[in-house]
DSSP file (Angstrom, degrees, kcal/mol; ACC not computed):
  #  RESIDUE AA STRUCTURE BP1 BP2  ACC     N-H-->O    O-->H-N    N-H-->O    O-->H-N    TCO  KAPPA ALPHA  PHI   PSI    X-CA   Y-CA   Z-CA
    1    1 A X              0   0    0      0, 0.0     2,-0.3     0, 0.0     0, 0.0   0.000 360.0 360.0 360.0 138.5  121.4  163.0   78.1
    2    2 A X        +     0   0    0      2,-0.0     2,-0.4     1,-0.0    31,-0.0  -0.667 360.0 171.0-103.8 150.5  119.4  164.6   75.6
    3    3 A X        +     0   0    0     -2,-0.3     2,-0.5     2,-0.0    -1,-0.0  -0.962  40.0  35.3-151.8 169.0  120.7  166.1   72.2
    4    4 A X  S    S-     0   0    0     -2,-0.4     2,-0.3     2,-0.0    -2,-0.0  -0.831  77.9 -97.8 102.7-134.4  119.5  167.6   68.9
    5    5 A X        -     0   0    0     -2,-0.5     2,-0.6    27,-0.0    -2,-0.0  -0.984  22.1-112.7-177.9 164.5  116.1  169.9   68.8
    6    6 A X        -     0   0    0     -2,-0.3     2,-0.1     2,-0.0    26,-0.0  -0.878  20.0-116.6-128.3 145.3  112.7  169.9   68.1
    7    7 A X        +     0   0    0     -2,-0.6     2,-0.6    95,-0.1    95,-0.0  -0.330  34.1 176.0 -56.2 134.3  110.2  171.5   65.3
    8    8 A X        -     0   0    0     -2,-0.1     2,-0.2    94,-0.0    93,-0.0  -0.834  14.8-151.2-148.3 107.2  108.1  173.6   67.0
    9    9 A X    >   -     0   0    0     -2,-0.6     3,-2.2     1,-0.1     4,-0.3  -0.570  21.7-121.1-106.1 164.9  105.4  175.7   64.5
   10   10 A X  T 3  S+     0   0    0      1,-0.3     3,-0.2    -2,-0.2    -1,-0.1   0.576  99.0  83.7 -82.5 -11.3  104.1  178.8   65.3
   11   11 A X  T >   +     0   0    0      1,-0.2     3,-2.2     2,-0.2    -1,-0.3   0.584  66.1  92.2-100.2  13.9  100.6  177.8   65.2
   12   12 A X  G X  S+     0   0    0     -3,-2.2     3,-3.0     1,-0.2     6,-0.2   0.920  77.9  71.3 -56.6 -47.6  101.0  176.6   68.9
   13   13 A X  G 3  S+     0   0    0     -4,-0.3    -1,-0.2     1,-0.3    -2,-0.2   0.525  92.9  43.9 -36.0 -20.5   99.9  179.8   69.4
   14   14 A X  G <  S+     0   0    0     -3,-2.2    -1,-0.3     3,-0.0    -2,-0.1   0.013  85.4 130.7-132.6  34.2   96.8  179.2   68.4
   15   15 A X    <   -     0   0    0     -3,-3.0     3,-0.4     1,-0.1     4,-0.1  -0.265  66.9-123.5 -49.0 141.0   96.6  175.7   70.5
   16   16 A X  S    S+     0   0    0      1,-0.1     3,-0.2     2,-0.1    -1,-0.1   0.730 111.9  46.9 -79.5 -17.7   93.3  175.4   72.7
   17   17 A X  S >  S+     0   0    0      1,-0.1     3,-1.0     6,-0.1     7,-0.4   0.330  77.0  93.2-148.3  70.4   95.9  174.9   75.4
   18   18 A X  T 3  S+     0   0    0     -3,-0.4    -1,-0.1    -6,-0.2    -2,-0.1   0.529  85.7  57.8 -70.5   8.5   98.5  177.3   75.2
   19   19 A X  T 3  S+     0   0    0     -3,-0.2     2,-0.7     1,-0.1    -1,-0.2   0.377  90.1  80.4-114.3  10.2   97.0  179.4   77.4
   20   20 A X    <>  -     0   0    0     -3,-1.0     4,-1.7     1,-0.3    -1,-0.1  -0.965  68.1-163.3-109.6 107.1   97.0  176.6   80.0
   21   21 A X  H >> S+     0   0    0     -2,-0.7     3,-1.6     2,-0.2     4,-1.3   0.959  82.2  41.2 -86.4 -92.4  100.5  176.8   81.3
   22   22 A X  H >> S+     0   0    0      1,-0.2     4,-1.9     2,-0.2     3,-1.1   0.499 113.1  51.6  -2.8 -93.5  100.7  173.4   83.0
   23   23 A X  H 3> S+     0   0    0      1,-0.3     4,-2.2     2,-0.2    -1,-0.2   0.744 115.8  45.0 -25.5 -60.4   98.9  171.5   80.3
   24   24 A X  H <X S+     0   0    0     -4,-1.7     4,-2.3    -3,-1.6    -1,-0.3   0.997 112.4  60.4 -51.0 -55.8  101.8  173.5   77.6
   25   25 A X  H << S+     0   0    0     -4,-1.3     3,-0.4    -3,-1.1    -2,-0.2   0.928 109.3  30.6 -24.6 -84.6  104.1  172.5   80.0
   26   26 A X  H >X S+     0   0    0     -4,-1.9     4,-1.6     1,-0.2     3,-0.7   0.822 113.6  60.9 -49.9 -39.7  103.7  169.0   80.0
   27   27 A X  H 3X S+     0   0    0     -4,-2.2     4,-2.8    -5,-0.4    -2,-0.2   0.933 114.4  35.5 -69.0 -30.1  102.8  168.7   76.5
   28   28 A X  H 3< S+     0   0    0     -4,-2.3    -1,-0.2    -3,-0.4    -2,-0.1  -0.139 112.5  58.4-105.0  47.5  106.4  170.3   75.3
   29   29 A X  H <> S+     0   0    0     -3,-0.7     4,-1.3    -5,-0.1    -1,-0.2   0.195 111.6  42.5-140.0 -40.3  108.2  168.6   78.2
   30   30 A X  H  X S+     0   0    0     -4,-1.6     4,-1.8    -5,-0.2    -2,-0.2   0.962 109.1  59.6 -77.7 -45.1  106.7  165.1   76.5
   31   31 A X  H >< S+     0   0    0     -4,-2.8     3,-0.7    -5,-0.2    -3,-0.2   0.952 110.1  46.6 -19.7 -61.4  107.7  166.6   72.9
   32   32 A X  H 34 S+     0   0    0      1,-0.3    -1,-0.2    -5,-0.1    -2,-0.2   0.891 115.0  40.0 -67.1 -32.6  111.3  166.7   74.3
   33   33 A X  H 3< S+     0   0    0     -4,-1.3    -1,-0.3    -3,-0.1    -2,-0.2   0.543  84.1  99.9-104.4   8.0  111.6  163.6   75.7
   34   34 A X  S << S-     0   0    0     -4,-1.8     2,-0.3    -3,-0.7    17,-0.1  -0.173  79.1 -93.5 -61.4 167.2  110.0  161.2   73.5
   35   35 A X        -     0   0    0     15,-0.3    14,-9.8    12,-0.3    15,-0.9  -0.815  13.5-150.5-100.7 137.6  112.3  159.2   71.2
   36   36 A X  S    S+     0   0    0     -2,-0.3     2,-0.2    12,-0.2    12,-0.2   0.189  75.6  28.7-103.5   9.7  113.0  160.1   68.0
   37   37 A X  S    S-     0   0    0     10,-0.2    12,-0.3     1,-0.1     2,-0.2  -0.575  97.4 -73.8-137.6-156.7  113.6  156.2   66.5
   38   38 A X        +     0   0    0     -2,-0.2     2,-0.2    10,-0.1     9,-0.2  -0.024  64.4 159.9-164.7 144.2  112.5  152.9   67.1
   39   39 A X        -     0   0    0      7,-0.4     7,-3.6    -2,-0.2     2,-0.3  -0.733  41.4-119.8 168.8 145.5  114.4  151.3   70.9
   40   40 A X  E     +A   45   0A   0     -2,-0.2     2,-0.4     5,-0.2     5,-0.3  -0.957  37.2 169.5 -84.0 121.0  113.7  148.8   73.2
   41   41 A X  E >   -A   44   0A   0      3,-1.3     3,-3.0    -2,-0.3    -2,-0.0  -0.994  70.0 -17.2-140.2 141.3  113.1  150.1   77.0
   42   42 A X  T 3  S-     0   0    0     -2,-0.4     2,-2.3     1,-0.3    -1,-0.3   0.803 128.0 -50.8  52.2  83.6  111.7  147.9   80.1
   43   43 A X  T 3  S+     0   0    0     -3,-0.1     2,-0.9     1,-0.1    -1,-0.3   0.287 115.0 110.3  51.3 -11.7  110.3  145.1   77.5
   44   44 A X  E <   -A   41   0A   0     -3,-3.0    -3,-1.3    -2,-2.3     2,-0.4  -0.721  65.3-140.1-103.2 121.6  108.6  147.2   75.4
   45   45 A X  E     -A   40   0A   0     -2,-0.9     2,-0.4    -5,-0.3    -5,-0.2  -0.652  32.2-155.3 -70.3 120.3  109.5  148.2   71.6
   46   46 A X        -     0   0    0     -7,-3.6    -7,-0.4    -2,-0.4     3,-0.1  -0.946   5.8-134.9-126.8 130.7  108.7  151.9   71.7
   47   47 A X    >   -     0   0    0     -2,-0.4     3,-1.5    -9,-0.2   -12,-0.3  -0.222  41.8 -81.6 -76.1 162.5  107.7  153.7   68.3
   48   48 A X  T 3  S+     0   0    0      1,-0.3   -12,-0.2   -12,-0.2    -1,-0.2  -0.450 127.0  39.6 -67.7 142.5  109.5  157.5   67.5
   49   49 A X  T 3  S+     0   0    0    -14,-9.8    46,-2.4   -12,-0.3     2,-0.4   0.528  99.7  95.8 106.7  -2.7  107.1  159.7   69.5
   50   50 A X  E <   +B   94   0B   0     -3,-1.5   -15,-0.3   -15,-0.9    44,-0.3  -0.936  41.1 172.6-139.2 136.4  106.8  157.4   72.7
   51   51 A X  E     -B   93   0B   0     42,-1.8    42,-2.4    -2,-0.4     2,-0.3  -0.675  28.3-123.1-139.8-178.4  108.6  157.4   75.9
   52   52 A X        +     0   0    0     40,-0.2     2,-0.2    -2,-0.2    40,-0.2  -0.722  46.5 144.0-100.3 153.8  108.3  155.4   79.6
   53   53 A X        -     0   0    0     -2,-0.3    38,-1.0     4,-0.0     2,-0.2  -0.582  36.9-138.3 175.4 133.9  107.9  157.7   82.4
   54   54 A X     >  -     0   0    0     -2,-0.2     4,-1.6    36,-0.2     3,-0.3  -0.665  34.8-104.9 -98.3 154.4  105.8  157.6   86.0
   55   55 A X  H  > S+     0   0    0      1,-0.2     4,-1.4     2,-0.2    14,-0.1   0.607 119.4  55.7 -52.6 -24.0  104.0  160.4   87.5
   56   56 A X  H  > S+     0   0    0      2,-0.2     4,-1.0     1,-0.1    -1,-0.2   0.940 107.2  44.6 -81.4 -23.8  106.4  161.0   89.9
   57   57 A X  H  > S+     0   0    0     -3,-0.3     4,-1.5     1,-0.3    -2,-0.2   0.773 112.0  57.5 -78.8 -15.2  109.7  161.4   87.4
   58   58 A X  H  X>S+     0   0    0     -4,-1.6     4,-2.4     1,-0.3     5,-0.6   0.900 113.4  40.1-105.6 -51.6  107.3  163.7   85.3
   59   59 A X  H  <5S+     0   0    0     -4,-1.4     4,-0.3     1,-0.2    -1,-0.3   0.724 112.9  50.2 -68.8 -19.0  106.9  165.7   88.6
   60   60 A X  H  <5S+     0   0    0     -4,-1.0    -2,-0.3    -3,-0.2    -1,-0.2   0.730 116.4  42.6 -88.6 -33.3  110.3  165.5   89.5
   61   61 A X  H  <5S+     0   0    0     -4,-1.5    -2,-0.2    -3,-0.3    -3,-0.2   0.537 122.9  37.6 -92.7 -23.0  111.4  166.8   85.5
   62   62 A X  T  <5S-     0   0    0     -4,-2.4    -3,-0.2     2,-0.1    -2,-0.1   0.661 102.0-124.8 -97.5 -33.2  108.5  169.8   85.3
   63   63 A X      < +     0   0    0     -5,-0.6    -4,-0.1    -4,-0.3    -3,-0.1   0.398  67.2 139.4  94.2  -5.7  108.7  170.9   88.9
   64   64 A X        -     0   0    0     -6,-0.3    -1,-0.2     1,-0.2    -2,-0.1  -0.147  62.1-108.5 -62.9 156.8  104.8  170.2   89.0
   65   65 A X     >  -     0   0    0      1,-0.1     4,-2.2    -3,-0.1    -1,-0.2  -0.360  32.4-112.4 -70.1 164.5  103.0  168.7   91.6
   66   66 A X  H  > S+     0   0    0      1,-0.2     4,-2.2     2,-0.2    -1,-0.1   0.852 120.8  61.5 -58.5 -34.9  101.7  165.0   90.7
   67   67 A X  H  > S+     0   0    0      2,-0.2     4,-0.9     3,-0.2     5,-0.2   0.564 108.1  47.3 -63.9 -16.5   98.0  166.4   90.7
   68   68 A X  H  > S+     0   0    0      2,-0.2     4,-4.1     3,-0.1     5,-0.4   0.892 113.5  46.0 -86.5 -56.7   99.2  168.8   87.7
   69   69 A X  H  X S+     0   0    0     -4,-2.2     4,-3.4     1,-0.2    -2,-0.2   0.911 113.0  41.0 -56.0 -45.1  100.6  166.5   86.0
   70   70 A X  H  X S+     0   0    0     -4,-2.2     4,-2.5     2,-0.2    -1,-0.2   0.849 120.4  50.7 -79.7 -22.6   98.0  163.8   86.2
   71   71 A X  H  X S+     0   0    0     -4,-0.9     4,-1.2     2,-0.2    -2,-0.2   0.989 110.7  52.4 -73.3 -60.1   95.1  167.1   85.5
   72   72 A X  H >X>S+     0   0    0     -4,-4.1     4,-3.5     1,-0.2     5,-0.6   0.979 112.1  42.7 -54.5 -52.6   97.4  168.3   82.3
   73   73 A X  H 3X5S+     0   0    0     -4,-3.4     4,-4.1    -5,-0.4     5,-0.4   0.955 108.7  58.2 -66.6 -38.0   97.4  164.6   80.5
   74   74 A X  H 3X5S+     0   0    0     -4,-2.5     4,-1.3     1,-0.2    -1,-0.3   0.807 111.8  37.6 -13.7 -64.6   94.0  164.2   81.2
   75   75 A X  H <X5S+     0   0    0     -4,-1.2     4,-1.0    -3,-0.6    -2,-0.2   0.755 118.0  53.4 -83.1 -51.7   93.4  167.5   79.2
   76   76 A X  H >X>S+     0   0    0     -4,-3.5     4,-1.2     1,-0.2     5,-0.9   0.939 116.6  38.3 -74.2 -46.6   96.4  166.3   76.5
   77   77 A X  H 3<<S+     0   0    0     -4,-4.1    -2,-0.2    -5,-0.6    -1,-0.2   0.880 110.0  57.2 -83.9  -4.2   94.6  162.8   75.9
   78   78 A X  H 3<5S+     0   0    0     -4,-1.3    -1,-0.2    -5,-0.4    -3,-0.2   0.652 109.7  48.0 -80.3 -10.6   90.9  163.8   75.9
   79   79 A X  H <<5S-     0   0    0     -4,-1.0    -2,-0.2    -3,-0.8    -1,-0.1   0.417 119.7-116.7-100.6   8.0   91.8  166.1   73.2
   80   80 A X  T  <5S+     0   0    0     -4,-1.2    -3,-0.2     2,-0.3    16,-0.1   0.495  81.6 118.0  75.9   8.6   93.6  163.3   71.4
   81   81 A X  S   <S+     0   0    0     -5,-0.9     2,-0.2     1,-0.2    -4,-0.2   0.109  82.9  27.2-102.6  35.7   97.3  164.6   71.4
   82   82 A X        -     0   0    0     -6,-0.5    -2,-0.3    13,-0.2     2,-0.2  -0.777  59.9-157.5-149.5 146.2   98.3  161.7   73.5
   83   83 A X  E     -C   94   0B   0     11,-3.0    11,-0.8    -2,-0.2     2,-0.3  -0.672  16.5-149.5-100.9-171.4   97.5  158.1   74.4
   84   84 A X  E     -C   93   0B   0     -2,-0.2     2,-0.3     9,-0.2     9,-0.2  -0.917  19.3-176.0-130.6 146.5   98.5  156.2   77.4
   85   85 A X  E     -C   92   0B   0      7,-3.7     7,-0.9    -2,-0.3     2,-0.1  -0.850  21.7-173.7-117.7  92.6   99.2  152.8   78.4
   86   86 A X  E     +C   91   0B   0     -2,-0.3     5,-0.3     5,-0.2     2,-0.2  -0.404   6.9 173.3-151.0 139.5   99.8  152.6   82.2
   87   87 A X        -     0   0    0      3,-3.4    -1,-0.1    -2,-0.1     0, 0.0  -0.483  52.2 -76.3-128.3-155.0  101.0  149.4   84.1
   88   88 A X  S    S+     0   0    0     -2,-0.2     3,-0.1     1,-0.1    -2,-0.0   0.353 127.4  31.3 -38.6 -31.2  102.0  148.8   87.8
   89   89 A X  S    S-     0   0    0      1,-0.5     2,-0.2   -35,-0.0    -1,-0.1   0.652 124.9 -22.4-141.5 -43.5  105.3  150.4   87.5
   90   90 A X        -     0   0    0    -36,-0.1    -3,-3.4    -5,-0.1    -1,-0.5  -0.875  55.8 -94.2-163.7-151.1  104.8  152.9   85.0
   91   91 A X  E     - C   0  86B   0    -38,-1.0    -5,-0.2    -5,-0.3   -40,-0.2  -0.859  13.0-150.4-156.5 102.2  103.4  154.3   82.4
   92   92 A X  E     - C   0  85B   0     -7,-0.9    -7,-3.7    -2,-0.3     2,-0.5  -0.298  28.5-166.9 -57.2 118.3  104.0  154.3   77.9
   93   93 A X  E     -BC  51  84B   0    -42,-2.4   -42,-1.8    -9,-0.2     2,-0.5  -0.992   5.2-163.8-117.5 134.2  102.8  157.9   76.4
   94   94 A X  E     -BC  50  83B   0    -11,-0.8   -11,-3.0    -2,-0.5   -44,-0.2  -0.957  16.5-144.1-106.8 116.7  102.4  158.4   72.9
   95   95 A X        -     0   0    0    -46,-2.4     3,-0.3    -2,-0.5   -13,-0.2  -0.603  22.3-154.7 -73.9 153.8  102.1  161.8   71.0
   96   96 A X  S    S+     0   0    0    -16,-0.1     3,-0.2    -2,-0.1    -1,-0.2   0.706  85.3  46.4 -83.5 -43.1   99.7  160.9   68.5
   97   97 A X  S  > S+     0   0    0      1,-0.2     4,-4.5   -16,-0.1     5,-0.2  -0.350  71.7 132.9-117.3  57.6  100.5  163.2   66.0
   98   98 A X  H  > S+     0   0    0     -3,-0.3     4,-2.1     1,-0.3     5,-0.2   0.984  74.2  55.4 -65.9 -43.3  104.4  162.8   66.1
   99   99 A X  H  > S+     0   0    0      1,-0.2     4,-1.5     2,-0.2    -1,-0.3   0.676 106.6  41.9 -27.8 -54.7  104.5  162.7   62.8
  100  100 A X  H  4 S+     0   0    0      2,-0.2    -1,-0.2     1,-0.2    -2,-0.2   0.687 120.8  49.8 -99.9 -37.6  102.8  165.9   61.9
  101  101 A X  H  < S+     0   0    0     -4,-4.5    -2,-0.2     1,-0.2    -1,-0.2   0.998 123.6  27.2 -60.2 -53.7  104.9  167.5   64.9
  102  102 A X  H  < S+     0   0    0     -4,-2.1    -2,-0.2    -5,-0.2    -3,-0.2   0.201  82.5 155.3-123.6  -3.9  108.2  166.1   63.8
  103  103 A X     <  -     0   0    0     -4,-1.5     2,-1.6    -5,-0.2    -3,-0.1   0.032  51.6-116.6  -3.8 105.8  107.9  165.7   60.1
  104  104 A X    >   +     0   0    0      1,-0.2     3,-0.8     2,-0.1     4,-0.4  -0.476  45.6 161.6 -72.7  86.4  111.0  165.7   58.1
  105  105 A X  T 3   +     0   0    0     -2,-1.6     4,-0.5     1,-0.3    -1,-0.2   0.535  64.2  73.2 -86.2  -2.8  110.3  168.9   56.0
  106  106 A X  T 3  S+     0   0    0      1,-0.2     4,-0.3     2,-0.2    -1,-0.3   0.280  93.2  57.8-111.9  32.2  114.5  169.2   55.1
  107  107 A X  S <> S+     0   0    0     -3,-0.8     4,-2.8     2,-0.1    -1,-0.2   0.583 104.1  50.0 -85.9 -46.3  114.0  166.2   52.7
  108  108 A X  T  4 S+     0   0    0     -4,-0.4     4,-0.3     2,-0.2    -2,-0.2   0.455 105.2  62.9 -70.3 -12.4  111.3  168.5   51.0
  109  109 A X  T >> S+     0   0    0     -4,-0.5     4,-0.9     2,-0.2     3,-0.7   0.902 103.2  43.6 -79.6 -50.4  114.0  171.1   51.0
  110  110 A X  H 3> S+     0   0    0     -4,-0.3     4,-1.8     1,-0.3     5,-0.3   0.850 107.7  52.4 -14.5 -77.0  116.3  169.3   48.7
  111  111 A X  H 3< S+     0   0    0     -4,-2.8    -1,-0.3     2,-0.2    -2,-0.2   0.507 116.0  51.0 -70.1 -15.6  114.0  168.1   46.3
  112  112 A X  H <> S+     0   0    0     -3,-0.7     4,-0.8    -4,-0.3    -1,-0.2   0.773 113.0  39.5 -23.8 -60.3  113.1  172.0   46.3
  113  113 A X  H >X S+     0   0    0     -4,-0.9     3,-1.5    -3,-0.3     4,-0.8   0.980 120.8  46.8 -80.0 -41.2  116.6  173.4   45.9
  114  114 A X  H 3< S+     0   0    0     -4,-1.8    -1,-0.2     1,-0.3    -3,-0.1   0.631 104.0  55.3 -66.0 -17.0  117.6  170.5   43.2
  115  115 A X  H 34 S+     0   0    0     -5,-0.3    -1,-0.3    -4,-0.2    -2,-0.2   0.781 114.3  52.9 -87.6 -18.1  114.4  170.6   40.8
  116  116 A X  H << S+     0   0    0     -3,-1.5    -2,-0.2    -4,-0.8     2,-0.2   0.786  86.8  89.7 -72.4 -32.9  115.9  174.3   41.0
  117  117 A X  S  < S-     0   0    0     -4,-0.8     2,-0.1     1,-0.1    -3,-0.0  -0.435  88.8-113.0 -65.6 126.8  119.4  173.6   40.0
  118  118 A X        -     0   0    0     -2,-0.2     2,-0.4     2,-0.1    -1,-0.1  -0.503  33.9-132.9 -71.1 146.0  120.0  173.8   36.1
  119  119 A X    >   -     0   0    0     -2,-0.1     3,-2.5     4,-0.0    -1,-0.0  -0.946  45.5 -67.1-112.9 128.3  120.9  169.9   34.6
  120  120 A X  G >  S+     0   0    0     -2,-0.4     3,-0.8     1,-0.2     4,-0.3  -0.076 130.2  23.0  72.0-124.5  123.9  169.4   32.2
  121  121 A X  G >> S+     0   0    0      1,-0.2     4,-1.4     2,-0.2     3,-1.0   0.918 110.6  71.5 -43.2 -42.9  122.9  171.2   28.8
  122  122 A X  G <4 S+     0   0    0     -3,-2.5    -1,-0.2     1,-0.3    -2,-0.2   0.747  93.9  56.5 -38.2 -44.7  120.7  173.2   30.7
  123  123 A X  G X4 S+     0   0    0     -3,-0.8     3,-0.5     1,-0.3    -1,-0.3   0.755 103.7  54.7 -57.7 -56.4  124.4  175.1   32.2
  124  124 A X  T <4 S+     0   0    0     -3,-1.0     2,-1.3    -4,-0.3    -1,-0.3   0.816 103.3  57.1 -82.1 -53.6  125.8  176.2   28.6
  125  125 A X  T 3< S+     0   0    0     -4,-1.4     2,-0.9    -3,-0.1    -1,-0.3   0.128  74.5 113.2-106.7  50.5  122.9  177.8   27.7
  126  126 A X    <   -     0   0    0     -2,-1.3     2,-0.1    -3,-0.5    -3,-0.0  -0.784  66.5-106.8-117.3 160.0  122.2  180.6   30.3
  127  127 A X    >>  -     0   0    0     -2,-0.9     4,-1.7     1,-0.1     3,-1.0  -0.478  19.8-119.7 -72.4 143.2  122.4  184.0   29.5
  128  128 A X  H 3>>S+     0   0    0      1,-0.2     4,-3.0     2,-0.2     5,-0.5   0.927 114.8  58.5 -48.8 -53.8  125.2  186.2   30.7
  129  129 A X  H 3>5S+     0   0    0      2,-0.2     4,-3.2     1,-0.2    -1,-0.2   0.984 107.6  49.6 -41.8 -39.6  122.6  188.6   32.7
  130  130 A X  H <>5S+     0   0    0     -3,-1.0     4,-2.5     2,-0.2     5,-0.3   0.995 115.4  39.9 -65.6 -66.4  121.5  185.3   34.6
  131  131 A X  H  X5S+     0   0    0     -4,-1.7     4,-0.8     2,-0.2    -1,-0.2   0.747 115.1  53.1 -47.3 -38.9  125.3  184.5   35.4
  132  132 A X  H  X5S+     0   0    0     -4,-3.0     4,-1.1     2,-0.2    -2,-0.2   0.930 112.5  44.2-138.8 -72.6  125.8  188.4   36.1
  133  133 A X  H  X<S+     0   0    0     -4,-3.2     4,-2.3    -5,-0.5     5,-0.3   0.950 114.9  51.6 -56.5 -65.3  122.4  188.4   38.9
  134  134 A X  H  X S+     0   0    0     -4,-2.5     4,-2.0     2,-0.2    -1,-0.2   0.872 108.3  50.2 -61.7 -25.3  123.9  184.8   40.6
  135  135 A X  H >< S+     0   0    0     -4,-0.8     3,-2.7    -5,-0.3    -2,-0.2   0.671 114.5  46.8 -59.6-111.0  127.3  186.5   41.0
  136  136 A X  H >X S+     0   0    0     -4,-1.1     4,-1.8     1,-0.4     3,-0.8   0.288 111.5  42.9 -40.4 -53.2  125.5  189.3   42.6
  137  137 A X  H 3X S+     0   0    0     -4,-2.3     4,-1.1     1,-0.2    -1,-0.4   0.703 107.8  66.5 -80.8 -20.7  123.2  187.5   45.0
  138  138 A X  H <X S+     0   0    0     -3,-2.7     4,-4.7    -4,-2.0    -1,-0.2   0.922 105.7  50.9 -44.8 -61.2  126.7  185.1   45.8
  139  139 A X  H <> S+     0   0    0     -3,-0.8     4,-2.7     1,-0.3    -2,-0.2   0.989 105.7  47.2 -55.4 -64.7  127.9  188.5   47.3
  140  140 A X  H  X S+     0   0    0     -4,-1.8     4,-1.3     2,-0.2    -1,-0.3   0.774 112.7  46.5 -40.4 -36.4  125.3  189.3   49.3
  141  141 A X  H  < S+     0   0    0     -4,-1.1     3,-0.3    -5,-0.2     6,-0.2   0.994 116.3  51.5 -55.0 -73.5  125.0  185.9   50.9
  142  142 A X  H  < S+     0   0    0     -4,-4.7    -2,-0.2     1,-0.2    -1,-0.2   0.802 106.3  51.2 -27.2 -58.7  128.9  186.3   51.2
  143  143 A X  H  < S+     0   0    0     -4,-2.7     2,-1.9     1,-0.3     3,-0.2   0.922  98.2  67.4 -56.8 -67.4  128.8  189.9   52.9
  144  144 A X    ><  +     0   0    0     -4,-1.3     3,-1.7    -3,-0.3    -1,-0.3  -0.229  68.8 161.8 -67.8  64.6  126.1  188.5   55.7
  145  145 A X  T 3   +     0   0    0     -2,-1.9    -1,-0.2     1,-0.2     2,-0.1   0.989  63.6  56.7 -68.0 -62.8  129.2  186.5   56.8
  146  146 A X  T 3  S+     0   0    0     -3,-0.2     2,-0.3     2,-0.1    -1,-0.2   0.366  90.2  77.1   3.1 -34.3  127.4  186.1   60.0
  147  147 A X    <   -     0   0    0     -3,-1.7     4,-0.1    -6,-0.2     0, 0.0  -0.830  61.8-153.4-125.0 146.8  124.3  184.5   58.9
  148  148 A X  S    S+     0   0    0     -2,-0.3    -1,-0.1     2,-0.1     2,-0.1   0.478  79.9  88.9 -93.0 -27.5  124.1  180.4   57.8
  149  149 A X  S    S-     0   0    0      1,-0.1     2,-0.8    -8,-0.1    -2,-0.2  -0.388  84.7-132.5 -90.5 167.9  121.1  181.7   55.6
  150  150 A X        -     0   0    0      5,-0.1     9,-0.2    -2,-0.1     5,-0.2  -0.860  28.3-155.1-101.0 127.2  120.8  183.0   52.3
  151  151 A X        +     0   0    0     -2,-0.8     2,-0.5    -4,-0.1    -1,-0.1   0.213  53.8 119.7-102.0  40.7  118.5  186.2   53.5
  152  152 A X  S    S-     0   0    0      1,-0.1     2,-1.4   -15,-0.0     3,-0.4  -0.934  71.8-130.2 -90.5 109.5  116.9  186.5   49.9
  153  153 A X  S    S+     0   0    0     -2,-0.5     3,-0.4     1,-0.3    -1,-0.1   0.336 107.6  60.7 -62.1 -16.6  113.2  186.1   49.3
  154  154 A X  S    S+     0   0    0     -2,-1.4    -1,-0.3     1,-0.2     4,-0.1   0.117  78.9  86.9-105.4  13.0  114.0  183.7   46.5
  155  155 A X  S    S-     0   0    0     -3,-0.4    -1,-0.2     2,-0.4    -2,-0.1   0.448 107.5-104.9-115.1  18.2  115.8  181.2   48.8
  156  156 A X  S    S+     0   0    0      1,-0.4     2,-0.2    -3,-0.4    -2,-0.1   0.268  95.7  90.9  97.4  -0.5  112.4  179.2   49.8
  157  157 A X  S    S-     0   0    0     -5,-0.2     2,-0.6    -7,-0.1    -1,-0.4  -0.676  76.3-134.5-115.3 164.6  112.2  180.8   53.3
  158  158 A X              0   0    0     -2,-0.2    -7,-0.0     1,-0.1    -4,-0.0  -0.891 360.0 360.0-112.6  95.0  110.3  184.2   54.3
  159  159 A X              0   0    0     -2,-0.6    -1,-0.1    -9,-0.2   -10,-0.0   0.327 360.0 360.0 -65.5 360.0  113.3  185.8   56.4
């Protein structure tokens, strides 16, 4: 069973092959099922970003033929967004650039919102107008009871 979710950036769109439906296919079908630590499976220590898998379960999990499948990783590992390590039995895929897919940007969010955050003294000495604007923007959040975001331009996101 799979859980959690994956990063997916918008500038797939401008992928050389999103417009190859297999070949997308397969590539965000490996996205999903790669591992997202460190595990042992069949003898092998497999790195985040690398899974086990034969041509047939890969056909059996897209609904592609075997010939699709084997055409689309062709296509994914001549363009360098995988490797493969193939034995007898099955076959180790590596996204290459797991990293760069899967990149924990909400580490980078933190140190955002905290270098933001007044320290200490800093609190004492803000001006009533300042105190007066967070109250306001508090409400607004509040009122968009609905929404998990703050939907203000100032809040590091373009929503």
């Amino acid at each position: 069973m799979y859980f959690g979710w994956l990063k997916l950036h918008r500038q797939i769109l401008d992928w050389e092959w999103y417009k190859n439906n297999n070949t997308k296919a397969v590539f965000l079908h490996l996205l999903l099922s790669a591992g997202i630590a460190e595990r042992r499976q069949q003898g092998f220590v497999l790195k985040p970003g690398e899974l086990i898998t034969t041509l047939p379960r890969l056909s059996n999990e897209t609904g592609m033929t075997e010939k699709e499948i084997r055409t689309a990783l062709k296509h994914l590992e001549k363009t360098g967004e995988i490797s493969q390590k193939g034995t007898n039995k099955f076959r180790v895929i590596t996204i290459e650039k797991w990293a760069f897919f899967q990149h924990d940007s909400c580490e980078a969010g933190r140190q955002w919102a905290d270098n933001g955050q007044p320290r200490g003294s800093q609190r004492a000495g803000l001006e009533k107008e300042e105190k007066k604007e967070r109250k306001k923007n508090v409400y607004h959040v509040r009122k968009n009871r609905f929404c998990n975001y703050e939907m203000r331009g100032d809040s590091g996101t373009d929503w």
